[in-house]
Structure formats: structure tokens, C-alpha cells
DSSP file (Angstrom, degrees, kcal/mol; ACC not computed):
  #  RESIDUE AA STRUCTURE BP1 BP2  ACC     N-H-->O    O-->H-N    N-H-->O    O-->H-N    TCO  KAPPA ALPHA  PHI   PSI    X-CA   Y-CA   Z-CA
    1    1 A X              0   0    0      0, 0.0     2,-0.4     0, 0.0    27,-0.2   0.000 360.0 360.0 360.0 135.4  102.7  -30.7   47.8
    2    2 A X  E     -a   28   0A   0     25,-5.0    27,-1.2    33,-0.0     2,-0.4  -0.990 360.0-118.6-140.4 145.6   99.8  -31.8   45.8
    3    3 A X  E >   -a   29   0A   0     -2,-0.4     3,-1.0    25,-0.2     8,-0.4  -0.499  15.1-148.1 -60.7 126.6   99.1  -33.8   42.8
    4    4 A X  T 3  S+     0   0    0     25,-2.3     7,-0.2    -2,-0.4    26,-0.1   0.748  95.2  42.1 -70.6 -15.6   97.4  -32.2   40.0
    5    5 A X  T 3  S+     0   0    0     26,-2.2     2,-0.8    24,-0.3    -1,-0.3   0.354  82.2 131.6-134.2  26.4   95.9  -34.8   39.2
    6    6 A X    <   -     0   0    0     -3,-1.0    26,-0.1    26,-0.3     5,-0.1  -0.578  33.4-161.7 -97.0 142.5   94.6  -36.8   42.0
    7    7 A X  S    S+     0   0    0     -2,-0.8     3,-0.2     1,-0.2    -1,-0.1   0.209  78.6  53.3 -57.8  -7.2   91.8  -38.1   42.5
    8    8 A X  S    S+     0   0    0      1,-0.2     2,-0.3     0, 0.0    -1,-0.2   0.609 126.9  18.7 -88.2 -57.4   91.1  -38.9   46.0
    9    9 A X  S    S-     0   0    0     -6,-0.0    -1,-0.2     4,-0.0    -3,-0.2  -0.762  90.5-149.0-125.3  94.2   91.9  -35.2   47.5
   10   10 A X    >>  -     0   0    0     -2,-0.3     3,-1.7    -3,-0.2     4,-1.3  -0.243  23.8-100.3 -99.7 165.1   91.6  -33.5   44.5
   11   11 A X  H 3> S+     0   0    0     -8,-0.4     4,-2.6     1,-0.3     5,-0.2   0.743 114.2  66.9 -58.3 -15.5   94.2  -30.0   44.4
   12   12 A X  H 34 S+     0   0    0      2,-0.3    -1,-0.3     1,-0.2    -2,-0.1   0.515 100.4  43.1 -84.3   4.4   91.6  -27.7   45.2
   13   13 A X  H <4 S+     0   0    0     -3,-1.7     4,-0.4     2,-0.1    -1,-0.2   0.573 113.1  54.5-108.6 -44.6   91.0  -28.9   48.6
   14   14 A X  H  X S+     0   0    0     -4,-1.3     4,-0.6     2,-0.2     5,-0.3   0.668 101.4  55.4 -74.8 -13.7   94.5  -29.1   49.0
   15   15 A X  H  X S+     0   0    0     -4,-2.6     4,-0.7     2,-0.2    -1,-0.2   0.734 110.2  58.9 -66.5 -31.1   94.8  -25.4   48.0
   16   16 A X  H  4 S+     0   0    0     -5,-0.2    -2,-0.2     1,-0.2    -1,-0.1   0.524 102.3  45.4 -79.6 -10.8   92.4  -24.9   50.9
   17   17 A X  H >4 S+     0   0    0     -4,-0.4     3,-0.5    -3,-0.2    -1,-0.2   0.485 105.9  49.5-118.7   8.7   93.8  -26.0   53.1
   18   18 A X  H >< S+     0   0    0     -4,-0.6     3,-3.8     1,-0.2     6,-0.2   0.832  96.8  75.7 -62.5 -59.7   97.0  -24.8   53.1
   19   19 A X  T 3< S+     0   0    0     -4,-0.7    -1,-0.2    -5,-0.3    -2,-0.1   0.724 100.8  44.5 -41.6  -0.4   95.6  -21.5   52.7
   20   20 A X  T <  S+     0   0    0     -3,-0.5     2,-0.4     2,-0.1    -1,-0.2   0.016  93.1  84.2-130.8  35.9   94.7  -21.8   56.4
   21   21 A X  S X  S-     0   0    0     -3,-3.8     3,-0.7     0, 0.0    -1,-0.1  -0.983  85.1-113.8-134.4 145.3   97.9  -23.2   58.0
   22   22 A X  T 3  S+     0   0    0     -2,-0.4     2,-1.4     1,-0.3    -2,-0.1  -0.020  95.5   8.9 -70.0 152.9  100.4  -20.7   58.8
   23   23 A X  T 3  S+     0   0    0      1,-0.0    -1,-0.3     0, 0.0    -5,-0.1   0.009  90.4 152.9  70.3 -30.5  103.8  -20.9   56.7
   24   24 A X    <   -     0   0    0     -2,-1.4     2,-0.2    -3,-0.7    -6,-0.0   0.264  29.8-165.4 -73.6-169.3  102.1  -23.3   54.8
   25   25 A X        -     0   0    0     -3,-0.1     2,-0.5     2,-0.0    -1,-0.1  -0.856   4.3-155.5-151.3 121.6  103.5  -23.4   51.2
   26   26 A X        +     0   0    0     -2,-0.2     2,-0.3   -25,-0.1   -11,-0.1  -0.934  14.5 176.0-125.8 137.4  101.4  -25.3   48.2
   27   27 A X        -     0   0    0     -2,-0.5   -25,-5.0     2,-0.0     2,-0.5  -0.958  15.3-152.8-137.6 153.0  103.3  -26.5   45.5
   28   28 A X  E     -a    2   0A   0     -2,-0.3   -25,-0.2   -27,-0.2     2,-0.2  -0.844  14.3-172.3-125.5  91.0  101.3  -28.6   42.6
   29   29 A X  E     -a    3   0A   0    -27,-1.2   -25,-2.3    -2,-0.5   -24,-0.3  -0.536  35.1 -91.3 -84.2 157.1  103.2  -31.0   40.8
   30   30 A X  S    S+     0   0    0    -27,-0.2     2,-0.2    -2,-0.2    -1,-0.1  -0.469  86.0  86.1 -55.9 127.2  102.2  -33.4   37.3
   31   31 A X  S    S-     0   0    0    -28,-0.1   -26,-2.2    -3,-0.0   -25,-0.2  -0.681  71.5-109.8 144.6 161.1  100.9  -36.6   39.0
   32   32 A X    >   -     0   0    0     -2,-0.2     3,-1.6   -27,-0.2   -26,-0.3  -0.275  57.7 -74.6-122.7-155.8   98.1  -38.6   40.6
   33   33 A X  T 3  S+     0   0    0      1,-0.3     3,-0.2   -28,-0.2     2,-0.2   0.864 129.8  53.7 -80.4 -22.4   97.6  -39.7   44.9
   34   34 A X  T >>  +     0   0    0      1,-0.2     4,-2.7     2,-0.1     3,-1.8  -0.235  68.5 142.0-110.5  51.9  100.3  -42.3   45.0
   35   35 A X  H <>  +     0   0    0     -3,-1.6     4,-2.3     1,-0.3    -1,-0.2   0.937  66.6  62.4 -13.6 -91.7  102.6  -39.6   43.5
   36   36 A X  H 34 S+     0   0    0      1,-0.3    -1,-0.3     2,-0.2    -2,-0.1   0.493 119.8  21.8 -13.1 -30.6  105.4  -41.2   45.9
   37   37 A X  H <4 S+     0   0    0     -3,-1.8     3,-0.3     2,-0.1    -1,-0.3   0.407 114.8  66.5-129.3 -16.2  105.2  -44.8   44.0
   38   38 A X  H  < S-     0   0    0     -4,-2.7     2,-0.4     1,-0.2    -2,-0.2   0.993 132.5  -6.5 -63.1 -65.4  103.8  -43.7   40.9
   39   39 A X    >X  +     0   0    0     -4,-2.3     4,-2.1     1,-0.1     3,-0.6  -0.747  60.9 166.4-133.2  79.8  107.2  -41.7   40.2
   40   40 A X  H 3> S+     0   0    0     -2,-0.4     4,-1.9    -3,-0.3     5,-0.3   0.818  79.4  64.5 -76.3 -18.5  109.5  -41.9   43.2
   41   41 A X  H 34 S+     0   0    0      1,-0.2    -1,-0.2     2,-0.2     4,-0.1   0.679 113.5  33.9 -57.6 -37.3  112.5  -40.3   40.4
   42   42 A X  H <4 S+     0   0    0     -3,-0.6     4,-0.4    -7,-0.1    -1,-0.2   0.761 120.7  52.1-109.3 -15.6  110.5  -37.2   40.1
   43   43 A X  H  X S+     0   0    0     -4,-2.1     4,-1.5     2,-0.1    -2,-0.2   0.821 101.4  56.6 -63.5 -59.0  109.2  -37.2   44.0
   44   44 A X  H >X>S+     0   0    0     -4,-1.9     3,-1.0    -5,-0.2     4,-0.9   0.973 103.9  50.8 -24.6 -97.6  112.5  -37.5   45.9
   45   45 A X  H 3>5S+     0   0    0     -5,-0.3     4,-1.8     1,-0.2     5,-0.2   0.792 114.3  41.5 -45.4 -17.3  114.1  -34.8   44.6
   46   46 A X  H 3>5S+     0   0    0     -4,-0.4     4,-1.9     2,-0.2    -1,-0.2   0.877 116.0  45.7 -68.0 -38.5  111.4  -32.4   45.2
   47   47 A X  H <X5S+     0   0    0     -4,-1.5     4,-1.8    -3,-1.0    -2,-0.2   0.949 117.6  47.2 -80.4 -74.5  110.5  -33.6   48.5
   48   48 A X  H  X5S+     0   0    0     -4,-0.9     4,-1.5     1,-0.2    -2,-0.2   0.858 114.6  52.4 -56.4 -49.4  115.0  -33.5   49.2
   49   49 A X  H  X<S+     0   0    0     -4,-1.8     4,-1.8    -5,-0.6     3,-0.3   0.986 109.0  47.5 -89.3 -41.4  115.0  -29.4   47.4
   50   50 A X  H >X S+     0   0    0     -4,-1.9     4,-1.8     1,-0.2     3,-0.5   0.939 115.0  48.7 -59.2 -60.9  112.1  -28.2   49.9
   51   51 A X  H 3X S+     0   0    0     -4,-1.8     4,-1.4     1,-0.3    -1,-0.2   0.739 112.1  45.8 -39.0 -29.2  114.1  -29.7   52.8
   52   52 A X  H >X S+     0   0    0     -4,-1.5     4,-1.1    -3,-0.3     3,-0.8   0.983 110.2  47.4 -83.8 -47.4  117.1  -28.3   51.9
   53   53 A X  H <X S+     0   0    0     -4,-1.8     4,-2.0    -3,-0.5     3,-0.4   0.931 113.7  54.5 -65.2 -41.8  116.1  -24.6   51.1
   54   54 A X  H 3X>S+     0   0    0     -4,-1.8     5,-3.1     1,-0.3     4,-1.0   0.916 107.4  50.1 -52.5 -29.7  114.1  -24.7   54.5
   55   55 A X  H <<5S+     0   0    0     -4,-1.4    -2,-0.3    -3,-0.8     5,-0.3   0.706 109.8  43.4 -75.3 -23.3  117.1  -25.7   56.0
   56   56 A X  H  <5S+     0   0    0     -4,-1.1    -1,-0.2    -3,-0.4    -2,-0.2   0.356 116.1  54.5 -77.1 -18.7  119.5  -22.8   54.5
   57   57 A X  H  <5S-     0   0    0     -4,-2.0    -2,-0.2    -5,-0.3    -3,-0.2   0.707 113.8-128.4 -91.9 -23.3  116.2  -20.4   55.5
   58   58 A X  T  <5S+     0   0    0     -4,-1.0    -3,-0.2    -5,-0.4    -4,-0.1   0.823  78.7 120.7  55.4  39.9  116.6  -21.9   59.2
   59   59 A X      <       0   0    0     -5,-3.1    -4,-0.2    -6,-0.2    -5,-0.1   0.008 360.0 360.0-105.1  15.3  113.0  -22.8   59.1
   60   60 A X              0   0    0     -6,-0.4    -5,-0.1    -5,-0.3    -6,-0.1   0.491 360.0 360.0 -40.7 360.0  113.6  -26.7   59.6
């Protein structure tokens, strides 16, 4: 998951390197690098719906 709008690792790096780990999945959400304390209301549940769908794919 990457912030669209941080500044530190900015998304395009983070596009890059997913694009070279296997499975990987990049998802880009509204938000800056301390996503996680900036908006833990909108973080959570995203972080909680990947977990779960991997887990119904049996790809935990």
C-alpha cells in the first residue's frame, strides 16, 4: 500500500518496486508517510479488507 502523497518514498518507487516482487499487489491510497497515524479510521480497514480476501483466496 502506498501513499499518494508521501513524501519520503514517494509512490513511484513504490510502484517499482512491487513491480519486482512476486504476488506483490500495489494499491495507492489518499495520504502522506505516516498514513497509519495520520488517519488510522481510514488505514485499519484497508489494511483488515486485504487480510481478509487473502485469507478467503488461501494466500495468507
Amino acid at each position: 500500500m502506498a501513499s499518494a502523497d508521501d513524501q519520503i518514498i514517494p509512490p513511484h518507487h513504490q510502484r517499482e518496486l512491487a513491480a519486482v516482487i512476486d504476488q506483490a499487489e500495489y494499491l495507492e491510497v489518499p495520504g502522506g508517510h505516516g498514513l497509519r497515524f495520520e488517519d488510522p479510521v481510514r488505514f485499519c480497514p484497508i489494511i483488515t479488507e486485504y487480510v481478509d480476501k487473502r485469507q478467503a483466496q488461501g494466500r495468507a
